[in-house]
C-alpha positions in Angstrom: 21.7 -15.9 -12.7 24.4 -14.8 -15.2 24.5 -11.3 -13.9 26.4 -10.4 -17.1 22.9 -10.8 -19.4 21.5 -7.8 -20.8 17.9 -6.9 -19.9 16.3 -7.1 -24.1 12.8 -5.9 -22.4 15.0 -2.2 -21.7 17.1 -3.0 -24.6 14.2 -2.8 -26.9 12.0 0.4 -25.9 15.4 2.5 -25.5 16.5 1.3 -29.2 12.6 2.3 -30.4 13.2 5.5 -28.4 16.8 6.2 -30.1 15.1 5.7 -33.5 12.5 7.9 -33.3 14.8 10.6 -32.0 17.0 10.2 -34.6 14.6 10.1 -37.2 13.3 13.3 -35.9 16.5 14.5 -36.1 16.6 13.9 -40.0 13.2 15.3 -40.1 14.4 18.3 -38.9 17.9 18.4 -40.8 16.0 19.1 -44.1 15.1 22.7 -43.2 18.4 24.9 -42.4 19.0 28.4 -42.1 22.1 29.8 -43.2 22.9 33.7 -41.9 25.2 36.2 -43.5 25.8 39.6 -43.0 23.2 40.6 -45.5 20.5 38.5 -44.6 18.9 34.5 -43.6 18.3 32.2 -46.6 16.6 29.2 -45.8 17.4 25.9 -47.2 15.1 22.9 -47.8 16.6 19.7 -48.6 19.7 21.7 -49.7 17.2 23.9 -51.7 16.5 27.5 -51.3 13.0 28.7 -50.2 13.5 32.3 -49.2 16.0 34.8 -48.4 15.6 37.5 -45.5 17.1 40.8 -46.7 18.8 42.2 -43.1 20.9 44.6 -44.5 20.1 48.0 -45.9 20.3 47.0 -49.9 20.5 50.2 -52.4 20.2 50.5 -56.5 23.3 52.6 -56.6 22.5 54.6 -53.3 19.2 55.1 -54.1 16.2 53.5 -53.1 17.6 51.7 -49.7 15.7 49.1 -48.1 15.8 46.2 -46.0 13.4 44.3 -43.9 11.8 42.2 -47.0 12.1 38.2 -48.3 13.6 38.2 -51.8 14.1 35.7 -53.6 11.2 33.7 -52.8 11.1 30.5 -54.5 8.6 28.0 -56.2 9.2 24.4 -55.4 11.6 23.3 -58.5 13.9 26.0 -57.7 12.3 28.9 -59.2 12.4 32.2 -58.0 8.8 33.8 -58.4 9.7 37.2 -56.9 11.1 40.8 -58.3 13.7 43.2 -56.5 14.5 46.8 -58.4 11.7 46.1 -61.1 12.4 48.2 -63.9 9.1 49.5 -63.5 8.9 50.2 -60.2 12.1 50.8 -58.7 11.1 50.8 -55.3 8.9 47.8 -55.1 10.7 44.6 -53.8 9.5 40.8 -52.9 7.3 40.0 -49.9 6.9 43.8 -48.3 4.9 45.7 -46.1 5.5 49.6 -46.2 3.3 52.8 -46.2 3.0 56.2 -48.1 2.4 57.8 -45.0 4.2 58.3 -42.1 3.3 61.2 -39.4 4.3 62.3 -36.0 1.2 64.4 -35.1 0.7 66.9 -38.4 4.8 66.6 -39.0 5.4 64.2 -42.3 8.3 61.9 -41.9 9.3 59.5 -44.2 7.7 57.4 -46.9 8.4 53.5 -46.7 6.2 52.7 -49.9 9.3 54.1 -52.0 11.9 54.1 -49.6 12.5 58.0 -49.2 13.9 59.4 -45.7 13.2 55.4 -44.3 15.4 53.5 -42.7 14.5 50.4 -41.5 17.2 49.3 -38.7 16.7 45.2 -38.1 18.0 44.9 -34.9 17.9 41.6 -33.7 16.7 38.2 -35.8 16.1 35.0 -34.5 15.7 31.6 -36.3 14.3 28.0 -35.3 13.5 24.8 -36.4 10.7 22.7 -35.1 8.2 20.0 -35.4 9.2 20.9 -39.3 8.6 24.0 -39.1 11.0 27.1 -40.1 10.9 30.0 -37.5 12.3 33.5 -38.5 11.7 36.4 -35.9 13.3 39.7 -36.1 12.7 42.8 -34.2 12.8 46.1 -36.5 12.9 49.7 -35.8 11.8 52.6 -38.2 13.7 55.6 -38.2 14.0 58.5 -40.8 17.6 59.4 -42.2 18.5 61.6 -39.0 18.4 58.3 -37.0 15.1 59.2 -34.9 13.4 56.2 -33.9 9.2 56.2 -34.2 8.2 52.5 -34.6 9.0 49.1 -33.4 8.1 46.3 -35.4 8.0 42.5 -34.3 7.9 40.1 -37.2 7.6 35.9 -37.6 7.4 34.3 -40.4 7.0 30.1 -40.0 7.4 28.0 -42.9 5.7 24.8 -43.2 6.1 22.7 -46.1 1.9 21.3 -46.3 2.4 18.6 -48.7 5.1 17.4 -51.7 3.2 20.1 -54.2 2.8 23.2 -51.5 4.3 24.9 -48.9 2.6 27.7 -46.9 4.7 31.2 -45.5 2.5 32.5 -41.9 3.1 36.1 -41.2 2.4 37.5 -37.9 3.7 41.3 -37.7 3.6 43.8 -34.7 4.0 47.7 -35.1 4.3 49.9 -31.8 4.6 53.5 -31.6 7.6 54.9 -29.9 5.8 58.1 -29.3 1.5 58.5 -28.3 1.2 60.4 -32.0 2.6 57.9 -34.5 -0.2 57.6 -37.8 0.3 55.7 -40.8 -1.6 55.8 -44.5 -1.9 54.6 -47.8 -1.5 56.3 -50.9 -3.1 60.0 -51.3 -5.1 58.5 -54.3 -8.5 56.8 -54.4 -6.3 53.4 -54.9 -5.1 54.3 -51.6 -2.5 51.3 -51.7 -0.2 50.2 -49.2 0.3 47.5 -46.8 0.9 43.7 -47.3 2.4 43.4 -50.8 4.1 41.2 -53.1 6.5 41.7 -56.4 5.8 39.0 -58.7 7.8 37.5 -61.9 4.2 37.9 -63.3 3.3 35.6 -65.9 1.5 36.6 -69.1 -1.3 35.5 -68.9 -1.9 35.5 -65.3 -5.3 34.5 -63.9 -6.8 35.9 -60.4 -9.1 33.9 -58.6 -10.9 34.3 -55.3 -13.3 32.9 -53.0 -16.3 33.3 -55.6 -14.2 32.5 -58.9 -12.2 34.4 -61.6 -10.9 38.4 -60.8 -10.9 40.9 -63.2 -8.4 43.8 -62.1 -9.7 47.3 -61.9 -7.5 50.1 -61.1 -8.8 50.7 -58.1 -9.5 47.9 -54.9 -11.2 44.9 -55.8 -13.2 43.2 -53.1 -12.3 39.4 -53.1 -12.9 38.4 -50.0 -9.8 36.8 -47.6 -7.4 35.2 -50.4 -6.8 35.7 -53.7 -4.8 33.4 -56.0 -2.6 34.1 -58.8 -2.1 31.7 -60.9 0.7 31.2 -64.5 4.1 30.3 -65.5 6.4 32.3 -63.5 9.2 30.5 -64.5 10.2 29.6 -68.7 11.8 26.1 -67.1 9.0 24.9 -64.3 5.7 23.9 -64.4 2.8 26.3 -63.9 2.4 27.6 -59.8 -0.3 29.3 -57.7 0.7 32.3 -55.3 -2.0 32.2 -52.8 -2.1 35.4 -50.4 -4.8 35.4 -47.9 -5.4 37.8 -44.8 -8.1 38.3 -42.2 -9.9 41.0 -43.9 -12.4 41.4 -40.5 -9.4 42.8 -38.4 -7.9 44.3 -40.8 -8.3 48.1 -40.1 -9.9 50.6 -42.6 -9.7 47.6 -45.0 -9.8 48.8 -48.8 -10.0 45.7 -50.8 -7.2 44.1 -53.0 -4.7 46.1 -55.7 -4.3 43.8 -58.7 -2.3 44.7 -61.3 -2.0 41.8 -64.4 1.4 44.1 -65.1 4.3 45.7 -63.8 3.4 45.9 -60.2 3.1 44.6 -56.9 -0.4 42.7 -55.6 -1.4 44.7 -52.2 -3.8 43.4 -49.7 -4.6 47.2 -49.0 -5.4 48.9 -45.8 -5.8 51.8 -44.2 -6.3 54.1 -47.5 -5.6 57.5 -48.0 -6.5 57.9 -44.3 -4.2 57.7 -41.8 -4.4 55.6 -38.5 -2.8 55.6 -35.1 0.3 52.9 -34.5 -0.8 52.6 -30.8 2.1 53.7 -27.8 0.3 50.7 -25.1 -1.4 48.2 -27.4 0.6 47.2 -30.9 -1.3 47.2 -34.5 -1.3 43.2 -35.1 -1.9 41.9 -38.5 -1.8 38.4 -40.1 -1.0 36.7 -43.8 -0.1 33.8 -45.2 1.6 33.1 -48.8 0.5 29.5 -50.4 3.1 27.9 -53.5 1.3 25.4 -54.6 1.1 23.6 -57.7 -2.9 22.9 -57.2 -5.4 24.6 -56.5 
């Protein structure tokens, strides 16, 4: 026996098993993150899909915000979301904020328009797996005295569904710091606030939900658990659906959808003029996803 010969029956199976670790290697190349001090963009085949705002960003000082994914981008490049809108100063990509803010019957500050808010992103963590983009980050809200009230836990996944959509999962955690931390919509019968998104809105845009075409009041629409939007957001790329869907049955004090075929945000809103308690023991869980898809 020529002691020198090389077994081909291991040779074989540990070749197969190199290739399929290195092809899931390049799988997993094609989605990178790339951090900065203002933020996390990530990167898709060298293109980008989102960008994390980490740093407290200002319009001259005033409205300050951070905590929010802008740009946000169609699949040929385009970005389909708004920061600083003309029309709306305060309103700003993928966002989740509220008019109200107490401690007990004491008013703090407003996150909706970003008055006495700060929100202070503390730590953020990023993954990729199974091709699948992971963004965490753990957020406190304080007011402009620095006093800490909530603590919000926050992943997003990306997961790019097929060559004409990719989906955005939200999973977001709030805490109270304190046993008397409330939060509410606006003071208005639209009573909007929550899960929001600023879009390059098209004109026309068409709404669609579960049971066919949407036509916008001014106040909540009911719609059911996702709504799409549907135009040109972009004069160089091909038409695109914005899907946003939630679970409306956990959704506390759920008030139906804010549409606006103008100059605002779309909100998924909840709780209303109402305030509720941001549980001390037990955090105030809520899900969404955001479909880009070129089909419906």
């Amino acid at each position: 026996m020529n002691m020198f010969r090389f077994p081909y029956k291991i040779l074989f199976p540990l070749i197969l098993s190199l290739h399929l670790v290195f092809v899931g290697f390049t799988q997993a190349q094609q989605l990178v993150f790339e951090e900065s001090e203002d933020g996390v963009r990530l990167l898709e085949d060298g293109k980008p899909r989102f960008f994390y705002q980490k740093k407290t960003k200002s319009l001259n000082g005033k409205y300050p915000r951070a905590h929010y994914f802008h740009p946000v981008y169609d699949l040929d490049g385009g970005v389909i979301t708004e920061d600083f809108p003309s029309d709306h100063l305060h309103q700003r990509g993928i966002y989740w904020a509220w008019h109200q803010l107490y401690e007990g019957d004491k008013r703090l500050g407003n996150g909706w328009v970003c008055e006495n808010f700060v929100w202070d992103v503390r730590r953020v963590f990023t993954a990729i797996e199974d091709n699948k983009a992971y963004l965490k980050s753990v957020v406190f809200w304080l007011d402009d005295a620095g006093n800490e009230y909530v603590v919000e836990s926050m992943e997003v996944i990306y997961e790019r569904t097929s060559s004409d959509s990719y989906e955005l999962d939200f999973d977001i955690k709030l805490q109270g710091l304190k046993d008397n931390i409330y939060i509410g919509g606006s003071e208005d019968s639209k009573g909007y606030g929550g899960f929001s998104i600023r879009l390059k809105l098209p004109d026309p845009i068409i709404f669609e939900g579960e049971n066919g075409r949407i036509i916008p009041k001014e106040n909540a629409v009911l719609a059911g658990n996702k709504v799409s939007m549907f135009g040109k957001f972009n004069d160089e790329t091909d038409p695109y659906y914005v899907t946003v869907t939630g679970n409306t049955e956990e959704l506390p004090s759920y008030q139906g959808w804010i549409l606006r075929e103008k100059n605002s945000m779309q909100n998924m809103a909840f709780p209303g003029r109402k305030p509720i308690q941001i549980p001390h023991d037990n955090p105030l869980g809520f899900q969404h996803k955001i479909i880009v898809h070129r089909k419906n």
